[in-house]
Every structure is written in C-alpha cells, then in structure tokens.
N, C-alpha and C positions, 0 to 999 in steps of 0.2 A: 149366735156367737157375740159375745161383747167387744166392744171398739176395740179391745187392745188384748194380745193373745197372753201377756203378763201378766203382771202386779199392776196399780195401777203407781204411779213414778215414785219410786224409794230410792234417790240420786241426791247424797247432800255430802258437805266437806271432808266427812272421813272416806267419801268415797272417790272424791273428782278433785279433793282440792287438798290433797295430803303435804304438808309442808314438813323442813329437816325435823323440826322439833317432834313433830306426829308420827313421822317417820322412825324414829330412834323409839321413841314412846311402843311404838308396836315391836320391837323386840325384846322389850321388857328395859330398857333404857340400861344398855347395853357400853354406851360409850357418849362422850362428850358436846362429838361433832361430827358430822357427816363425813369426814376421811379416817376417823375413827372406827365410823357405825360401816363401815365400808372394808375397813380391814377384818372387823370382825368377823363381818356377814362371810367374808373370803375363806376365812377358818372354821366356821361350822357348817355353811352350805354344804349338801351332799349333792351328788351327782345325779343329771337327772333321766329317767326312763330310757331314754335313747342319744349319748353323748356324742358330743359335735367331734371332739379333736380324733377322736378314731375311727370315724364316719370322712373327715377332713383327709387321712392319711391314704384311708383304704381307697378314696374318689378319686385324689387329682390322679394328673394327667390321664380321666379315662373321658369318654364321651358324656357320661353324667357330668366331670367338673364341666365342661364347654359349654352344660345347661345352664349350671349355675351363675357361670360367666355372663350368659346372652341373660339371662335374668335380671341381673345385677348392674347392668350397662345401662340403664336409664336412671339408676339413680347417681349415675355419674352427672349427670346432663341437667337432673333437676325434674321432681315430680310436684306436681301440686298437689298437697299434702289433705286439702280439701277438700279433693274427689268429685271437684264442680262439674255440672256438666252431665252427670253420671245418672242410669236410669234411678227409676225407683227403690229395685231391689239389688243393682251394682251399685248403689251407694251402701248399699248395711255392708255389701262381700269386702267393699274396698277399704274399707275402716278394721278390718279381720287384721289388714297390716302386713298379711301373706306376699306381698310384695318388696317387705321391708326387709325382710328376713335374711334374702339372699346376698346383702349387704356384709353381715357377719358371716357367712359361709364365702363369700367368696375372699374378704379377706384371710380367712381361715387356708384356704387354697393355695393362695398365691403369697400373701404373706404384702400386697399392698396393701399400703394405709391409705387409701384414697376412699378405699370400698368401705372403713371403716369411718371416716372423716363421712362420705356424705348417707352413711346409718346413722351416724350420731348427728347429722345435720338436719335430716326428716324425723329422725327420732322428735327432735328438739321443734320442730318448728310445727308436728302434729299437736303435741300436747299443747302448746301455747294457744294450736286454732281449733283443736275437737270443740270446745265448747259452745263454737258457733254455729255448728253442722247442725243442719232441723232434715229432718228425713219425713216424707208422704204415708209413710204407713199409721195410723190413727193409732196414740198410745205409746208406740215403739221406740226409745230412743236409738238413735243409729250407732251411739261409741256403749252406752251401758245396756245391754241385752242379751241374751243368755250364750248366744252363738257367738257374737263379738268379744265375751268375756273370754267365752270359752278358746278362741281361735286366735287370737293376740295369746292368749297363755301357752297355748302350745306353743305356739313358732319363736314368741319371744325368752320364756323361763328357761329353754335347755341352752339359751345364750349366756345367763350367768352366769356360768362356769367357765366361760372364757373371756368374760366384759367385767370380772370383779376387779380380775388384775389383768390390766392393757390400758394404753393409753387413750380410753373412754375420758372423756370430762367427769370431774364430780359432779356435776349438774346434771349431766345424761343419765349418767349411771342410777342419780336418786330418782329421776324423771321415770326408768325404766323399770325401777323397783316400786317406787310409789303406783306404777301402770298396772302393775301384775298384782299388788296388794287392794287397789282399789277393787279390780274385778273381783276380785276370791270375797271378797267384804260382801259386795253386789249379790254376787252368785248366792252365797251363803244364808242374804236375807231374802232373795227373791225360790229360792229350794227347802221351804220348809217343809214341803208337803208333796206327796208323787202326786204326776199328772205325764201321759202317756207322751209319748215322739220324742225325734231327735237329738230337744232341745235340752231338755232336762238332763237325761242320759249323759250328754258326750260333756255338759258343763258339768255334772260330778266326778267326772272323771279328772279334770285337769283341777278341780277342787283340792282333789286327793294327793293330784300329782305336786301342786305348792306347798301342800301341805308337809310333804315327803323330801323336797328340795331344800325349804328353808323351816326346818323344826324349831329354829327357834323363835317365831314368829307367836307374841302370846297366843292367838287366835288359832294356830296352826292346830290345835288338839282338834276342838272344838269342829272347824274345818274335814278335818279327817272322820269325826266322828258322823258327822252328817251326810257326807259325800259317802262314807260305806253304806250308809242306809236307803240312800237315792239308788244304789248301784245295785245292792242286793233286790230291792223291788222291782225295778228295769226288767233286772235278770228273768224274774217269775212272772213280773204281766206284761212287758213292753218285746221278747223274746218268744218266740213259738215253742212249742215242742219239738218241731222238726229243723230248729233253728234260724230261722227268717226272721227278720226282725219287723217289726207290729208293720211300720209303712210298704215292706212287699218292696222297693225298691232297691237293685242290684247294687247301686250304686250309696244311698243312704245305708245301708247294710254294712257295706264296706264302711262307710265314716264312721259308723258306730263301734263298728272291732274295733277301727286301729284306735280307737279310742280305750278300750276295753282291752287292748293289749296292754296302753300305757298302768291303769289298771292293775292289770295281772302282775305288771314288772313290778310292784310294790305292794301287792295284798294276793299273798298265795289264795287264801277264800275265790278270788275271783278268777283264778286259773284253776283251780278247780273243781268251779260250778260245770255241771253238765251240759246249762244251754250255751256258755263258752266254748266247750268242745264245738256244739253241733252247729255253733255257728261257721265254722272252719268247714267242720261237711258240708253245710250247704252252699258254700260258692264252691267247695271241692266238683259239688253233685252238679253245680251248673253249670261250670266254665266249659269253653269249647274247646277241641280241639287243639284250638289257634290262641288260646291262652287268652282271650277276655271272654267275660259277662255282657248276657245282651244287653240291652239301651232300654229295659221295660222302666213304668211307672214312674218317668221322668229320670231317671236315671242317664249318666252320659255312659259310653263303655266303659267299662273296666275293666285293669291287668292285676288280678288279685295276685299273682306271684309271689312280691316281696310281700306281702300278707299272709303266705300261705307260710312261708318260711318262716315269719316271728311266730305264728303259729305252732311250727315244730318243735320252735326253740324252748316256748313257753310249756308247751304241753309234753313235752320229752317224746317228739313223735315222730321218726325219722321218714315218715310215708310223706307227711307233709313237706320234708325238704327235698325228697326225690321229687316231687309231683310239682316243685318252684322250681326244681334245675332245668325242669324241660321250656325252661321259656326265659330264664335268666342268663343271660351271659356271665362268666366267670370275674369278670371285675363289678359286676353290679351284683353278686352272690356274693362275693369277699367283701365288699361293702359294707353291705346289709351284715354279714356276718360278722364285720369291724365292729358293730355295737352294741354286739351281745357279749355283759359281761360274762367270763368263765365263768361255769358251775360246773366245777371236777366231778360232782356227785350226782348230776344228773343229764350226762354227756349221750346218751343211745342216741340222740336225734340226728347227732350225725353220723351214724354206722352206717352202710352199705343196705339198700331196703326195697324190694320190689313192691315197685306199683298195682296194687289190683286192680283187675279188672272190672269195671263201672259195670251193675247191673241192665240188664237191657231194659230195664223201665223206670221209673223212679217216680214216688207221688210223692209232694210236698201238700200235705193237705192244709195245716192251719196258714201256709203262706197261697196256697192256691196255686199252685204250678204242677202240671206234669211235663215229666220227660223224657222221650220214646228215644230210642238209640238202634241204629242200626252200625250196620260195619263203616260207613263213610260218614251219614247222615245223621240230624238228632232233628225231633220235633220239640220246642219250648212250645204249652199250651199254658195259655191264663182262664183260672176260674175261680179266681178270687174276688175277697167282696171290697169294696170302696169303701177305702179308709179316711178318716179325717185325719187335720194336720190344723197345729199351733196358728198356722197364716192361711195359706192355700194348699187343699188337699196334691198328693202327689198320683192320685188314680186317675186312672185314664179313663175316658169314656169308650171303653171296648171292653167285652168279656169273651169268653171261648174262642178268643183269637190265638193265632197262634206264630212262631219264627220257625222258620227253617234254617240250616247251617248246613256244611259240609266241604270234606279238604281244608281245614279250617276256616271257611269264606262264608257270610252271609248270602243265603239263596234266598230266602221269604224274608223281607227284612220288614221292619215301622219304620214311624218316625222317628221314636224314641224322644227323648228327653231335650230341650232347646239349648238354644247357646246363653239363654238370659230368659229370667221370670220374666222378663222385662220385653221381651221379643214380641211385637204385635200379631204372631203366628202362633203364640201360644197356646191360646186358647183353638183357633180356627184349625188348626194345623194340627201340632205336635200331641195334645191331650184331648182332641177330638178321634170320633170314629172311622173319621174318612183319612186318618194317619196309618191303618190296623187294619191287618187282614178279618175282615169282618163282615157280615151284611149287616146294612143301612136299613132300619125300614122308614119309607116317607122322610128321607134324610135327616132325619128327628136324633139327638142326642141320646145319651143313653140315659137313664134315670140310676140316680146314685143305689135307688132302689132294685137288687140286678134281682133278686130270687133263684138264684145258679141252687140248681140239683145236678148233682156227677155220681153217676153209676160206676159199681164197683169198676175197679179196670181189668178187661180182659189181656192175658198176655200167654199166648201159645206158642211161643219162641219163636217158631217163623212170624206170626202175627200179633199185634199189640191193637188193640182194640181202645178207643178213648170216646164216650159218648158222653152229653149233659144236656142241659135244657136249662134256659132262663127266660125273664118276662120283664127285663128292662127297658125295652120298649116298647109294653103295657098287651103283648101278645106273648104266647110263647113261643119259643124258636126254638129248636134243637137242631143240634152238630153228634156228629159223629164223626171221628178221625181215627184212622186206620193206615198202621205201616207193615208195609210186608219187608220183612229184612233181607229175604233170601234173592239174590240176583235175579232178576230185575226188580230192583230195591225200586219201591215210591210210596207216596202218600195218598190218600183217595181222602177228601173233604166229602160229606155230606151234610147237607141244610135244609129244613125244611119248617115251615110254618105259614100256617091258614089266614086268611082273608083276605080281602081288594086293597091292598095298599101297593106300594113301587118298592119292590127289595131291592138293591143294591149290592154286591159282592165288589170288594175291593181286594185287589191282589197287588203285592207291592214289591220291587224288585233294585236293585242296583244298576241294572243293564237296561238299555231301552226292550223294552217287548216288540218282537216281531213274530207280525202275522202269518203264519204258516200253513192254514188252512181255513173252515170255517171253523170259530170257536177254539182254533188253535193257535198256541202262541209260546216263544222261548224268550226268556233273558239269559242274557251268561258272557261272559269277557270272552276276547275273540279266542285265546286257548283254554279257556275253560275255568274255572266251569260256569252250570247253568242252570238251567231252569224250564223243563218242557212241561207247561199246563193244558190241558184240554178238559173242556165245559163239554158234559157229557150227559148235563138234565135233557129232557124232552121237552118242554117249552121251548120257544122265542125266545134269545135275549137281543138287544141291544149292547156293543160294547164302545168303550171311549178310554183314552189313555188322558193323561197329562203328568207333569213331572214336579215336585217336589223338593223338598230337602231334607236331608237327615245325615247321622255321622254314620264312617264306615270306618271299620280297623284297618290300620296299615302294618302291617304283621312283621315288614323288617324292620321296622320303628319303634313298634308295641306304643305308638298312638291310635287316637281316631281325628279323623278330620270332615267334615261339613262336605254333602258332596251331593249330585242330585239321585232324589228317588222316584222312578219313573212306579205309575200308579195305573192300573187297569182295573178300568171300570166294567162288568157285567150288570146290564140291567132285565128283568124282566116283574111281569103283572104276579107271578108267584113268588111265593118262596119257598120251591124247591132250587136247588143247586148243588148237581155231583162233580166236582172238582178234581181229574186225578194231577197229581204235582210226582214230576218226575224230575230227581236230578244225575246231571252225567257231570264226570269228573273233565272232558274234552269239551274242543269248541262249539261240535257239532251236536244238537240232542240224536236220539235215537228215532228209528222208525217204528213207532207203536201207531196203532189204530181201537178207537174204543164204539161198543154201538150195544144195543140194548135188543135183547133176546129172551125169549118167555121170564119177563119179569126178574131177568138178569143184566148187571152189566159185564160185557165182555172186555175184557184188555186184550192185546194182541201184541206183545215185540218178540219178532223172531221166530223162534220154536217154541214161544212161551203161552202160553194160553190161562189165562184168570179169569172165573166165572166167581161174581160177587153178588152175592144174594144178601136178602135184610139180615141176617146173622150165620151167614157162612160164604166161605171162599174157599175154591177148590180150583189148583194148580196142573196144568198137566203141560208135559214135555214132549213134544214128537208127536202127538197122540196117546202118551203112555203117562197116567194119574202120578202125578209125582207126590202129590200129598193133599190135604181136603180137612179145614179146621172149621169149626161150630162153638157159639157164645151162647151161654142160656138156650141151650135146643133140647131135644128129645131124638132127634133124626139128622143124620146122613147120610140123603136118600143113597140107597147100593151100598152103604157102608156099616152104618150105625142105629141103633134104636135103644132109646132107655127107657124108663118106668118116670123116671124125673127129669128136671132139666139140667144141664152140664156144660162143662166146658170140653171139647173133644178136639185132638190132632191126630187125624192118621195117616203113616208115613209107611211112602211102599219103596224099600229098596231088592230090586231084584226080586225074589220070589217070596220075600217078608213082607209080611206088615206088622206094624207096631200100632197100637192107640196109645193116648197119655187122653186119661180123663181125670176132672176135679167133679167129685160129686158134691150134696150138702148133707149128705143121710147116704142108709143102706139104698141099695138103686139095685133094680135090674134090667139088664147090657146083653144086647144080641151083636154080635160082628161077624164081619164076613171075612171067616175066614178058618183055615181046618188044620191039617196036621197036630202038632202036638201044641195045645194051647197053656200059654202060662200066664199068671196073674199076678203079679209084681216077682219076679223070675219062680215063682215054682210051678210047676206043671201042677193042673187040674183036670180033672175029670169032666169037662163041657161034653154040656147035651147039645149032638152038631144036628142038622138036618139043611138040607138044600142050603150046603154051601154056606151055613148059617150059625155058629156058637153060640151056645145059651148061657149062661152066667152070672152070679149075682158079686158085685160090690158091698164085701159086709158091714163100710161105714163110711161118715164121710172124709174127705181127703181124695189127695193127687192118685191116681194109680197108672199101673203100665198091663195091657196087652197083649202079647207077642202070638203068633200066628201064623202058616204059611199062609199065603194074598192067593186071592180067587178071583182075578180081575177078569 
C-alpha cells in the first residue's frame, strides 16, 4: 500500500483559501458583493435532501429535541476548535464538524439565539485555525479528505436553507459557503476515477447533493455529472448481489445507504437501481428482533429503523415502513416522516401492509453471512473473506464464528467494533480472534488468507444444518453448526481439526459464566434470559474465564453502551470440540444432560431425547420417534434407504408418517411404511414387503411421502 490511501496533496487556494471575489466568481458573477451574492444564492437555492425546519417542527418538545439540546450545550461553554489533544483517528472524526451541527438545529428548536451565536462563533474561529491542524496519518490531510469533505457537507449544506436568511454574519455565512464549495472542488479532483470502499462512495454522494442544492454554482453540472458516475460504479462493483456492501460491515453498510438514500432523493436512476433495493433487504434479513444490527466487522450496533422507513419512502414500499414502526416510537416516526417531501403519486408506502414472515434460514453469500432462525432464537455465522480498506481493513481476524441472539437480547455476543481506531484494544481485543467465538490454534492470529469452503446449506424445517472448513491458520479446521428449532430449540457447534498444536474455544457472553457442572456452564441476567453451554467432546479440556468489553443494546433507549464481556476459555491438545449452546427465555437454564453413545451424541431435557450422528438427528418423545432428519445420506437406519444421497425428514404423527426428501436426479426410496402410499399427494401403487415401500423419485427436487408409520 502506498503512504497515503489518496492523491498525493491536491489542496491549493481555490480550494482552502476562497475569498468574496472567488466566491461570487463561482456562481457565475452573479452580484456585486457578498450581501448581494447572498440574497441571490437565498432565491435560487433549492432545498436540500432531508430539510431541517420540518424535521425542527416534527422534533421539539419530543425526547429526540432534549438530544439535541444536551448535544448543543458545550458549544455554549466553548469547544476547542482544534481538536488538540485528540487521538490519531479522533482527530480526522472531529474536523467531520458533526458536533457543530447541532448548534443550528437547536436554535431551530428553541428559537435561541445563543445556540446560533456560538455555531457562528466556532464556525468562524475553525476556518481561521483548520489550516494549522497536521494529522499522523502519512499523506492524509485531516480538513481536505474524502470523508471529511464528505461529512462537513452533509451536516452543514441542509443548513443553508435556514443560515441564508437569519441573523448569521456575512462573514460566516461566506465562510460556510466557501467550506462546502471548497470540499465539492477537492472531492471532484480527487474522484476522477473508481476505486472500491466507503470513501469514494458516500463523497459522491454529497457531490451530487451540492450539486442539487446550489445549481447555480458554474461547477455544479460538471459536479453532478461525475458524482452520477462514481455512484452508478459503486452500485455494480462496491454493492453485492445479495446487497451487502463490499466492507461486510453492519454498520459501514448503514453509512453508505443513508448516504445513497440522499442519492436517491435527487437521481431517481439511483432509487431504482436493484442493488439499492436489496440493500434495504439486507439489514431487513439481519436486524434482530430487538431492532439492531450486530456489532460484526468493526461495526458499532445499529438501529436501522429510521433507515428502513426512508427506505419505504424512497422505494414506495409500505413493508419497509411497517417493519420501522416496530421499533419507532410515534414522535420519532412523525419526524422522520416530517421530511419527506409529498409525492401524491406515489403514496402506497404508507397504506396499511403485513409483515412477512422472515425465511427460516437465510444465506448472504457475496457478504458471507448465514442466518438460522428459530421461533425465539437466530444464529449470525461469519464466512466471509477479509477485505481491504482505503486505511485499515475493517475484517476481523475470526471466520466461521458466529452471534447468537434471542428475546431480542444478545446470548453469544463478540467484541465487536471499538469506541476509537485509536483504542489500544484494538487490535488485541476488539479485531483479534480472542474477541470471537472461535477456536484459536497456538493463539496465532488468523491469516488474511482464510480459504473458507461452505457447503451447500441443509435446512429440514425442524433442522438447519451450516458446515464449512477453512485453513487460515495454515491447517484446516472445520465447523459445523446445527439448530433444531422445534422445543427444545438449541445450537450444537461442532469443531474439528488435526495436529499437535493447543486449540482454544472462546465462548463469549454478557453475563458472568457459571460453573454448573464439569464442562458446564450458563450466562444469562437474573430473569432471563441465558445461556446453557455444555462441552460434550471426549478429550480433556482445560477451561479459564476472564472478562472483557464490548457494547450491548439498551432496547428502551434504542442505544448501545460499552459494558463487560465475560470470555470462556476451553482449552485442550485436539481440535475436536462439540459444543451444544442452549438458550431459555427465564433465569434459570434447564435440566438437560449430554453423553456419547455408539458413536452418537445424546441430548437429554425432559421427555426429550436427541441422538446426533455425523449427518443425521433423530428426536423422540416419551420413548415414541417423534421425527428423524438425514443431510447428504442414503439411510435412515428403520426408516429410509435410497439409490443416492438426499436430504430426508420423516415425521410420525399418530399413526402417519410423512418423509419430505430433496433428491439431485431420478433416485430410488424404500420407506417404512404401508397402508395407502402417496408421492407428492397421489396415491401409487408401491411394491411393499416387510413393512417396507419400494418406490422410485422420477427426478430431481423436493418431494413428499405419505404413509401409515410401522414403528
């Protein structure tokens, strides 16, 4: 990589040092003098993407204005505009100016002029000191770079429409207009050409957006013409197919929409491109319950909600603004809703819309995630490959790890994402492997190099089947994860990989882990819920706790905050490791027992009995088969036999049995079972003997069985 992830420094007067005269000159020398070039600019500005005074109306007196307020309160007092003091990478965030912002929104609120006296005070007193700010990153300047450009334009452009006319100074005013013209200049030289991540992307976007607000800016075509062509490219190589965006992070994902929303509100083209839509789905497919996105690939949490709703708005999609009310409160829905302008002609998004029901499994392949769902629970698995990034990559060093969730609560949680690039936990902590439910081998890092193979995924409604194998720590390792959805719902981890090194299993939790029995252990808050794990390999391990940090959602808040993550460590000489992970929605886990029988493992809660074999699990109730599924087999021994290999589920209710098989070809099917047998409901003529149906599958595909049971 070269010293500097940019250009190498293209920063000179038209850009950092724009005076009245250059000023007027860039509207096409429009008026005399700068209260001139100021009334004008008043009468052709248009409005921009998302407007403040109906955002202002729809807010106050709600709990969001009282943010704004506490936001806003330090710049009464006085901020150092200079950001002295400030890490490495909290110096580039704090020149963003995102601080500044709430200055005008809270005089917008309240209608003091104090709020707006000290915006125009640090307005004024930044630009006179940016030029002195040197930043540690090699190349990078900390005020002219593509995120800074980018992120000063959002917060500050949709203010001129309320700072053209107010008692802003002339000097502020040209100060703040010269700020947002310099960047679009910058942006404009430095975006001739695509090149993948964040950066580029969300700076064409607010390209688009000045472009859009102040047309008559001579440059403004110009601007517009190149920022559609940054944004159409993005769209096709920096966007998945399955709509993830190239960095795999929940939370860079989200910056990039709402960037891409802004976008859309001024180039229909971009609302409706298809990877636009499916970006919408895919925080749809992953948010929880509880209404955020996990903490993966440096990501903080997120509450896609008001996201999901510009969404609806943009896309005329009324699923998306049912699927935001479940997590919006009604003054932060009318808000959000305060700044979408009417379009009488394409109003469905808000009609009356049932939610569907989320598939029981879900693969995001180019992003690398699966997601197993059960009625309470969901498993996030990472098997994605390690992406670069503009500075420092955003991949974690763990693959085929995976979260657990449920009740809307984090039950298997990471580290996730830090409070600062800047955190000296960064690297040891939060984007290492010992943050990730994973096995360690020889506590060795993972190699950017993962070589992830993921087998097709099996999913038999009662059971969802997830296996892969990779060789990022220069062996191979293979996982298999498996959820049974039907009561008694859990997860069974399996791990295994050859030679003499020290594996490590890290299991990571919200709640302290306590010891239960040998190799047993629960987290979970004192009313619930929780977390029952029991290590159920045959080897030795050794195990060790210690504790952590990471954020956790606060669900009456719809924040996260920093909290500790208590970390159980399994060690042993192998790398086998059968994990089963049970969650209870109470304080207490349940009473299950697990123990290994002619090369099965047995589960035990209750009346429940599960015999887990290398590719089949067979349930029974009381003593009585309650059902028995098979992945890639030929046989279920007393039940099934084919000519190839399948996927098989057979379900005995009462004196029925049913199979559901997926063949790959014609296949023939022995089942046990008599009466009048039928093959996707029509009755056929099977050749039966000893209890036994003969049959052939005449191609391939799902089929159904039906049969009286011969138990």
């Amino acid at each position: 990589m070269s010293d500097s992830p940019e250009k190498p420094r293209h920063i000179d007067g038209r850009i950092d040092r724009i005076g009245t005269d250059d000023l007027i000159k860039a509207f096409g020398s429009p008026a005399v003098d700068l209260a001139g070039l100021r009334a004008v600019v008043g009468e052709q500005l248009r409005r921009p993407a998302w407007p403040l005074p109906e955002w202002a109306e729809a807010t106050r007196s709600t709990p969001a204005a009282d943010a704004v307020l506490a936001a806003a309160a330090p710049l009464l007092d006085g901020v150092d505009v200079s950001g002295s003091g400030l890490g490495r990478s909290q110096l580039y965030g704090f020149h963003y100016l995102g601080w500044l912002a709430p200055g005008v929104q809270a005089w917008l609120l309240t209608g003091d002029l104090r709020y707006l006296q000290a915006f125009e005070q640090h307005l004024d007193d930044w630009v006179s000191r940016r030029g002195s700010v040197t930043g540690e990153w090699p190349g990078l300047d900390v005020i002219w770079y593509s995120l800074g450009t980018w992120a000063r334009c959002r917060s500050l452009l949709p203010t001129l429409e309320v700072l053209t006319d107010s008692p802003l100074s002339d000097r502020v005013w040209e100060r703040l207009v010269a700020t947002l013209v310099g960047g679009a200049r910058w942006a404009y030289d430095e975006h001739d050409v695509f090149r993948h991540g964040n950066w580029q992307l969300v700076c064409a976007t607010e390209l688009l957006h000045i472009s859009a607000v102040l047309p008559s800016l001579v440059e403004s075509a110009a601007w517009a013409e190149r920022a559609r062509q940054r944004i159409e490219e993005h769209l096709e190589l920096d966007i998945y197919p399955d709509g993830g965006h190239y960095e795999r992070s929940p939370g860079y994902h989200r910056m990039v929409l709402t960037a891409l929303q802004t976008a859309a509100r001024i180039d229909p083209a971009v609302a409706a491109h298809p990877r636009f839509v499916a970006m919408h789905t895919w925080m749809y497919e992953l948010v929880s319950s509880g209404g955020w996105l996990p903490h993966l690939q440096d990501s903080g949490i997120e509450w896609p909600a008001a996201s999901l709703l510009r969404g609806s708005y943009l896309l005329n999609d009324p699923v998306l603004a049912q699927v935001a009310a479940q997590w919006l409160s009604p003054s932060e829905f009318g808000a959000e809703l305060a700044t979408f302008p009417a379009r009488p002609d394409r109003a469905e998004w808000l009609l009356p819309a049932a939610i569907p029901e989320l598939p029981r499994s879900t693969v995001l392949p180019e992003s690398g995630y699966t997601i197993l769902r059960g009625s309470d629970v969901r498993a996030v698995i990472n098997h994605g490959p390690h992406i670069e990034h503009e500075l420092e990559s955003h991949s974690h060093r763990a693959v085929l790890d995976l979260v657990l969730d449920g009740w809307g609560q984090p039950l298997l949680w990471e580290a996730g994402g830090p409070p600062s690039y800047d955190d000296p936990l960064y690297q040891t902590w939060y984007q290492s492997g010992r943050g990730h439910n994973t096995v360690l081998v020889d506590d060795r890092e993972l190699s950017t190099d993962r070589g992830v193979s993921v087998d097709p995924l099996v999913d038999t409604d009662v059971l969802a089947i997830f296996s892969a194998r990779h060789h990022g720590n220069g062996l191979e390792q293979s996982r298999t994860i498996a959820m049974v959805r039907e009561e008694p719902s859990y997860v069974v981890v399996t791990d295994h990989a050859d030679g003499p090194h020290t594996f490590r299993a890290n299991w990571h939790a919200l709640h302290p882990w306590r010891e239960l029995g040998p190799l047993t252990y629960d987290a979970g808050a004192p009313d619930g819920p929780g977390l029952l794990l029991l290590d159920a390999a045959a080897a030795e391990a050794t195990s060790g706790t210690e504790v952590g940090v990471a954020r956790r959602p606060l669900l009456g808040r719809r924040v996260a905050e920093y909290g500790e993550l208590h970390s159980l460590a399994l060690t042993r000489s192998t790398g086998d490791f059968t994990t089963v992970l049970m969650p209870h929605a109470g304080g207490e886990p349940p009473a299950v027992s697990v123990e290994r029988k002619d090369g099965e493992l047995l589960v035990t809660s209750g009346k429940t009995v599960d015999r887990l074999g290398p590719s089949a699990w067979t349930r029974t109730v009381d003593g009585q088969l309650s059902w028995a599924t098979g992945w890639r087999v030929r046989a279920l021994p007393g039940l099934v036999r084919t000519t190839d290999d399948v996927d098989v589920l057979a379900t005995v209710s009462g004196d029925q049995v049913r199979f559901e098989i997926t063949c790959a070809g014609r296949c023939g099917l022995w089942v046990r079972a008599g009466g009048e047998i039928r093959l996707g409901g029509t009755m056929i003529d099977a050749t039966t003997e000893n209890d036994w149906a003969h049959l052939t599958l005449p191609y391939a595909g799902p089929w159904t069985v039906d049969g009286v049971w011969h138990g």
